[in-house]
N, CA, C and O atoms as CSV, one atom per row, in Angstrom:
chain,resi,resn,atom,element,x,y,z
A,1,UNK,N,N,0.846,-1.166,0.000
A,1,UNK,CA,C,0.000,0.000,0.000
A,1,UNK,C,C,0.899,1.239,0.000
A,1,UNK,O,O,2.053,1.179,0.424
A,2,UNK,N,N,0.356,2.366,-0.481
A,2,UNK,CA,C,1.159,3.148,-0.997
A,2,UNK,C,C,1.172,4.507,0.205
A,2,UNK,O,O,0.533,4.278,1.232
A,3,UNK,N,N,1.566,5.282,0.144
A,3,UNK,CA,C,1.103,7.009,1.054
A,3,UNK,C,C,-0.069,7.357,0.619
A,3,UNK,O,O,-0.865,7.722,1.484
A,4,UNK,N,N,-0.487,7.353,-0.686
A,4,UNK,CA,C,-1.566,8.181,-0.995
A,4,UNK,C,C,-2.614,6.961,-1.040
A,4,UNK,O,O,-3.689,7.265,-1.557
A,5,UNK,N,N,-2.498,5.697,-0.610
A,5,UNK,CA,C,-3.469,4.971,-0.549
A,5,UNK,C,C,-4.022,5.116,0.664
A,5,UNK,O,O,-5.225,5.030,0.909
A,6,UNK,N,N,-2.903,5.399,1.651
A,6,UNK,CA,C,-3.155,5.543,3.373
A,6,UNK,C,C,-3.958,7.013,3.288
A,6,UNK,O,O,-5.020,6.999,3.910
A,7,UNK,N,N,-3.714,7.961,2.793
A,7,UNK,CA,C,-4.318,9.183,2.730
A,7,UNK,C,C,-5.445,9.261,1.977
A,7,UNK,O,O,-6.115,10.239,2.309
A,8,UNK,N,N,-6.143,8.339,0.699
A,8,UNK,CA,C,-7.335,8.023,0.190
A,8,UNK,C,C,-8.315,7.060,1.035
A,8,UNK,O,O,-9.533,6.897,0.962
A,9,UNK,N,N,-7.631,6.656,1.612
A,9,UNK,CA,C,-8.706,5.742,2.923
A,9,UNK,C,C,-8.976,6.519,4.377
A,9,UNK,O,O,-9.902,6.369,5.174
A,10,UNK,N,N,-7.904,7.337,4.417
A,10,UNK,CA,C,-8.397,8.328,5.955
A,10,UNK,C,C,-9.300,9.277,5.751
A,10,UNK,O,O,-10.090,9.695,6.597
A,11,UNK,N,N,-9.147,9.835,4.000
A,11,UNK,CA,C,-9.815,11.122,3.671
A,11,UNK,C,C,-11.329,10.185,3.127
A,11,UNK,O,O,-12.393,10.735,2.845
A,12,UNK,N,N,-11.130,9.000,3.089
A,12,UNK,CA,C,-12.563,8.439,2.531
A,12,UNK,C,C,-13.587,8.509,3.626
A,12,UNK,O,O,-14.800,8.718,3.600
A,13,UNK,N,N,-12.436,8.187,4.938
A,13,UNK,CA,C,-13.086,7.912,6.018
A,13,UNK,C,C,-14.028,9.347,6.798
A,13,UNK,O,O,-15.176,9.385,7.239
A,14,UNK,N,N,-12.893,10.469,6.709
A,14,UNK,CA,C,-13.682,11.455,7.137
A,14,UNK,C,C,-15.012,11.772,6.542
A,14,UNK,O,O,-16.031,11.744,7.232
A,15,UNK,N,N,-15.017,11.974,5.686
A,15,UNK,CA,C,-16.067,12.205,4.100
A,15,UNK,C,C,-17.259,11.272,4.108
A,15,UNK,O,O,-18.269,11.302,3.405
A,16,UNK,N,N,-16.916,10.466,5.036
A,16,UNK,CA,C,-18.185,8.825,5.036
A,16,UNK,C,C,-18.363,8.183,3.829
A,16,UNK,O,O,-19.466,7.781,3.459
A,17,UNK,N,N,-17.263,8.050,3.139
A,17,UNK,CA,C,-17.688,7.512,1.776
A,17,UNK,C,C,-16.966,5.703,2.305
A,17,UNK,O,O,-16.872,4.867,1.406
A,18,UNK,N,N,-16.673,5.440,3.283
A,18,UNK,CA,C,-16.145,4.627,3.624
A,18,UNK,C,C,-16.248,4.172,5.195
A,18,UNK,O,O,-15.426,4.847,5.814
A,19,UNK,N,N,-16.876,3.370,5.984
A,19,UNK,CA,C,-16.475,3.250,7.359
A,19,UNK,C,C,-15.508,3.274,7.843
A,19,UNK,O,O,-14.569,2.996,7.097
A,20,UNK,N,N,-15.119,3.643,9.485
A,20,UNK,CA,C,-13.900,3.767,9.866
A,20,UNK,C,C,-13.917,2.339,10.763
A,20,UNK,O,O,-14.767,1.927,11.552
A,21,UNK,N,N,-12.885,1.862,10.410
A,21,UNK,CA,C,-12.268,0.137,10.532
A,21,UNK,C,C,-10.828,0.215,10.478
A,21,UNK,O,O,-10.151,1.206,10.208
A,22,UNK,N,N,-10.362,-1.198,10.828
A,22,UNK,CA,C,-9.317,-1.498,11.711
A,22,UNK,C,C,-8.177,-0.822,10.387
A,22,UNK,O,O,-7.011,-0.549,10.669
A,23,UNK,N,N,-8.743,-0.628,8.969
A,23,UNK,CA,C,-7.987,-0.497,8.018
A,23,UNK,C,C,-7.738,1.053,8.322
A,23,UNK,O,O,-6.576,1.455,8.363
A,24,UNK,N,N,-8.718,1.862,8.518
A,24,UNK,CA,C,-8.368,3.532,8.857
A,24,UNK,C,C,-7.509,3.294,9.764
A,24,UNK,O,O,-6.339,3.546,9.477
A,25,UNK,N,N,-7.804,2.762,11.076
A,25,UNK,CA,C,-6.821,3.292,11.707
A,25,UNK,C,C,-5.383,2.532,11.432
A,25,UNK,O,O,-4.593,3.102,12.184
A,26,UNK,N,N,-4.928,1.870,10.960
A,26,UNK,CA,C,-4.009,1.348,10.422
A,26,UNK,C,C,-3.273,2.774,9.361
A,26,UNK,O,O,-2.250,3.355,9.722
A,27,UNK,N,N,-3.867,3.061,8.336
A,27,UNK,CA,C,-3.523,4.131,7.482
A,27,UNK,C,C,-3.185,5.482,8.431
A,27,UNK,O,O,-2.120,6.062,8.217
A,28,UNK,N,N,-3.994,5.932,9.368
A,28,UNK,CA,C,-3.596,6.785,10.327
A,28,UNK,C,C,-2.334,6.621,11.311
A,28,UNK,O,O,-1.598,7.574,11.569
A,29,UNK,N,N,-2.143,5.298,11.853
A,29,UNK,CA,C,-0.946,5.265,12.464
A,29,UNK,C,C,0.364,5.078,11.450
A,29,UNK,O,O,1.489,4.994,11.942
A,30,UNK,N,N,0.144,5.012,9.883
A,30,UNK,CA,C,1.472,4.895,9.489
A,30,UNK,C,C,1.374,6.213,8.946
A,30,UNK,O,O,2.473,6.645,8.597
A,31,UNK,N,N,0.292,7.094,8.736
A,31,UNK,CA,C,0.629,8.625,8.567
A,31,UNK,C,C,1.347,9.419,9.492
A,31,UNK,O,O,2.123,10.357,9.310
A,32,UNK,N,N,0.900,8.812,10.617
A,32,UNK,CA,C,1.370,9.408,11.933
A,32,UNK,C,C,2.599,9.146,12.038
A,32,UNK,O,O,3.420,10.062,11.988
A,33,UNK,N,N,3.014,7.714,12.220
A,33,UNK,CA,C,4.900,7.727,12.031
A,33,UNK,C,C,5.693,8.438,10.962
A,33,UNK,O,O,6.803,8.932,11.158
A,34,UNK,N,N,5.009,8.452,9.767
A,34,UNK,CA,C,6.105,9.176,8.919
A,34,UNK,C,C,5.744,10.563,9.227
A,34,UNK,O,O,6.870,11.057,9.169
A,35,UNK,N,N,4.827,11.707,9.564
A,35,UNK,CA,C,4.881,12.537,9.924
A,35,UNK,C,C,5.927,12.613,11.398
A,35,UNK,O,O,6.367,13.755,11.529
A,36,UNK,N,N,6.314,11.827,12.300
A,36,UNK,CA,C,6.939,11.697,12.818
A,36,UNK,C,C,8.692,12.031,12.488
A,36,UNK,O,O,9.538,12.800,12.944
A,37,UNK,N,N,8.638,10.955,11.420
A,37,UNK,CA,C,10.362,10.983,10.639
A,37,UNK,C,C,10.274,12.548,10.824
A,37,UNK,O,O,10.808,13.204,11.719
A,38,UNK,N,N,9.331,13.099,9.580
A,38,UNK,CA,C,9.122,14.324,9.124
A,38,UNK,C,C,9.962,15.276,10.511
A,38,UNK,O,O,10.890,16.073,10.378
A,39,UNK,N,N,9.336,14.905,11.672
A,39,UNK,CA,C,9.698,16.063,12.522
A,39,UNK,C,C,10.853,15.935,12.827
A,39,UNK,O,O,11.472,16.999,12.835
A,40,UNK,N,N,11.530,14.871,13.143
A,40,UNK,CA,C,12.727,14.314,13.511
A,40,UNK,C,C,13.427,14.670,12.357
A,40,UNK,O,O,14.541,15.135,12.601
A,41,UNK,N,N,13.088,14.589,11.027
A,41,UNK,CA,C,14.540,15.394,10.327
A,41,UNK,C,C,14.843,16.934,10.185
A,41,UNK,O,O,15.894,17.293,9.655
A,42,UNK,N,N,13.906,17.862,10.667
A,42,UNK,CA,C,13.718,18.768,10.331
A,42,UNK,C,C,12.780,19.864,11.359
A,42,UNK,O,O,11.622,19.706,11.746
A,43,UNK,N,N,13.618,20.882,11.607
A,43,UNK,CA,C,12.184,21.573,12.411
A,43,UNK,C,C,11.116,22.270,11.493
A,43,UNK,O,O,10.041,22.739,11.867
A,44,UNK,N,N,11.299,22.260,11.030
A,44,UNK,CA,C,10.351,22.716,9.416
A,44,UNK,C,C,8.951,22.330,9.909
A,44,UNK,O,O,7.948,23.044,9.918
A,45,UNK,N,N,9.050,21.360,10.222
A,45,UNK,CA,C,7.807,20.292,10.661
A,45,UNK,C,C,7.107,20.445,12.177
A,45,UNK,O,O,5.913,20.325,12.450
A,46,UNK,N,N,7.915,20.664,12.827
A,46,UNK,CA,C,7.790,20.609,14.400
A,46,UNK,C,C,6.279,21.109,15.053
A,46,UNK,O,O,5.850,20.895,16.187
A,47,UNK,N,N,5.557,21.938,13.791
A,47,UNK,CA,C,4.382,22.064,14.657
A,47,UNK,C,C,3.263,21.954,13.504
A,47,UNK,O,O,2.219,22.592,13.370
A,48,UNK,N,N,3.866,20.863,12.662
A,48,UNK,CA,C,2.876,19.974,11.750
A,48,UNK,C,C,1.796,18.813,12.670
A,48,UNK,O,O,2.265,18.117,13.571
A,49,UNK,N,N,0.767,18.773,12.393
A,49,UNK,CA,C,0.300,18.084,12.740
A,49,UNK,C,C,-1.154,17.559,12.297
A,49,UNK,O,O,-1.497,18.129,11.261
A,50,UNK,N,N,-2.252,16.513,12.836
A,50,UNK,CA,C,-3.011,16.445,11.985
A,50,UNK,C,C,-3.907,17.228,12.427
A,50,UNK,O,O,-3.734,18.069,13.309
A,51,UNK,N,N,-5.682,16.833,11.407
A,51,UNK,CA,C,-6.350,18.520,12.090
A,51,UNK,C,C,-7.206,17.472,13.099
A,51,UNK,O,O,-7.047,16.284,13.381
A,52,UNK,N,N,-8.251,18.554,13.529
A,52,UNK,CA,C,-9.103,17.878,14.804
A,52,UNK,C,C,-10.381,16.843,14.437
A,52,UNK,O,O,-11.191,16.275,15.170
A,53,UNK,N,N,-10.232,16.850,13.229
A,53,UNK,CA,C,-11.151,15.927,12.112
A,53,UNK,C,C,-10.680,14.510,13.031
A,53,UNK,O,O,-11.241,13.886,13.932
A,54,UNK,N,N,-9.106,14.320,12.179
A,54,UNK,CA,C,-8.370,13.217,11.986
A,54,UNK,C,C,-8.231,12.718,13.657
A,54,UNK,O,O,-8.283,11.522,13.945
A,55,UNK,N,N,-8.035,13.874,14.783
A,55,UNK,CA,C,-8.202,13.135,15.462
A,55,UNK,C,C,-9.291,12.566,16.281
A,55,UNK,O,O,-9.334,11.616,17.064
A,56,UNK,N,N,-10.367,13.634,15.770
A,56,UNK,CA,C,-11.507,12.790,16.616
A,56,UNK,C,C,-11.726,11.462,15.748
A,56,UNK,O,O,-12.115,10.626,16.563
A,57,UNK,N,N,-11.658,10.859,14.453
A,57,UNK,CA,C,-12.007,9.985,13.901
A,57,UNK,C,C,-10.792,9.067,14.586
A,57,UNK,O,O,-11.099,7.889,14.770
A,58,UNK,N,N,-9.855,9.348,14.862
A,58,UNK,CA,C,-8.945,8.452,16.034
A,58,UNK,C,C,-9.629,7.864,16.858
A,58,UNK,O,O,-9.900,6.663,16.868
A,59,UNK,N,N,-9.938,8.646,17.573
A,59,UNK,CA,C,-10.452,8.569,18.892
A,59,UNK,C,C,-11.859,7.705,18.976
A,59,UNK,O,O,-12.072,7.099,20.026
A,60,UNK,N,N,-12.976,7.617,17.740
A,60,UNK,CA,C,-13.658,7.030,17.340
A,60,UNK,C,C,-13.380,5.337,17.181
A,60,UNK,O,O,-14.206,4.481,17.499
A,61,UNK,N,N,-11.975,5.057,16.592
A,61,UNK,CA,C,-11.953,3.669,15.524
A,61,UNK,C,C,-11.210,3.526,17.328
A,61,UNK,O,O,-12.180,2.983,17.859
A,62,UNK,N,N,-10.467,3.634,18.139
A,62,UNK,CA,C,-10.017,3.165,19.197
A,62,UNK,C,C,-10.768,1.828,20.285
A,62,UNK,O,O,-10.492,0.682,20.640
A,63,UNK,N,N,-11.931,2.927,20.510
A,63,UNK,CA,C,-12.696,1.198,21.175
A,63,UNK,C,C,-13.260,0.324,20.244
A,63,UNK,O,O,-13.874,-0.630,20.724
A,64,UNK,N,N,-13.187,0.440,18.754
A,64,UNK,CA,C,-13.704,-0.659,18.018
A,64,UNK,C,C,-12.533,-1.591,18.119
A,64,UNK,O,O,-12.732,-2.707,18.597
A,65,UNK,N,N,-10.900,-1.127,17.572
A,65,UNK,CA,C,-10.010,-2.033,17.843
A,65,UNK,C,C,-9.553,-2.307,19.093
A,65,UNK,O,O,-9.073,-3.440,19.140
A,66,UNK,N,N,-9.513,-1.726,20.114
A,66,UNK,CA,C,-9.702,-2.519,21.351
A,66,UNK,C,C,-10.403,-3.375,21.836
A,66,UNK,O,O,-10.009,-4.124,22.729
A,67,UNK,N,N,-11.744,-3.415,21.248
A,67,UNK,CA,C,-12.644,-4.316,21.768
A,67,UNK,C,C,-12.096,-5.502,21.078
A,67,UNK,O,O,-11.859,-6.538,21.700
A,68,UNK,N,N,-11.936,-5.407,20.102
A,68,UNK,CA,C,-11.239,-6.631,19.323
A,68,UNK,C,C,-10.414,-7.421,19.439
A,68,UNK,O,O,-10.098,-8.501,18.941
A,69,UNK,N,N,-10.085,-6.760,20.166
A,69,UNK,CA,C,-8.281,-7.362,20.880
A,69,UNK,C,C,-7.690,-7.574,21.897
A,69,UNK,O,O,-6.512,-7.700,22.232
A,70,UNK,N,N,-9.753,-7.633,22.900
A,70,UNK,CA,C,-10.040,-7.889,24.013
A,70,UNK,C,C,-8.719,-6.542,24.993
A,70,UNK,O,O,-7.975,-6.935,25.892
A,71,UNK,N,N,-8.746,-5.445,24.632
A,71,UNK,CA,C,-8.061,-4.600,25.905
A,71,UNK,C,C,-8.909,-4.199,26.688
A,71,UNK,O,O,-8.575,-3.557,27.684
């Protein structure tokens, strides 16, 4: 899977053209690490981050994959 596949499934997700499942948040945590690199090479970045969309839809897919995985 590609970057812009991870970013066509988070942005599907906000938009509701898609449910949010174990696959969003999957695409969100590897956006999140490479925005990570991002900061770590560079302060350019340092107060990049995502918007309050992305993280309430976080915060949403969390007890679905927890429940799943019995936490």
């Amino acid at each position: 899977m590609t970057g812009m596949d991870n970013l066509r499934i988070v942005n599907e997700s906000l938009t509701g053209a898609r449910g949010v499942d174990e696959q969003t948040c999957a695409s969100v945590a590897i956006l999140a690490d490479r925005l990570e690199r991002l900061k770590q090479s560079s302060s350019l970045f340092a107060e990049i981050g995502f918007s309050p969309h992305v993280k309430k839809l976080t915060r949403q897919a969390e007890p679905m994959v927890a429940g799943r995985y019995g936490r």
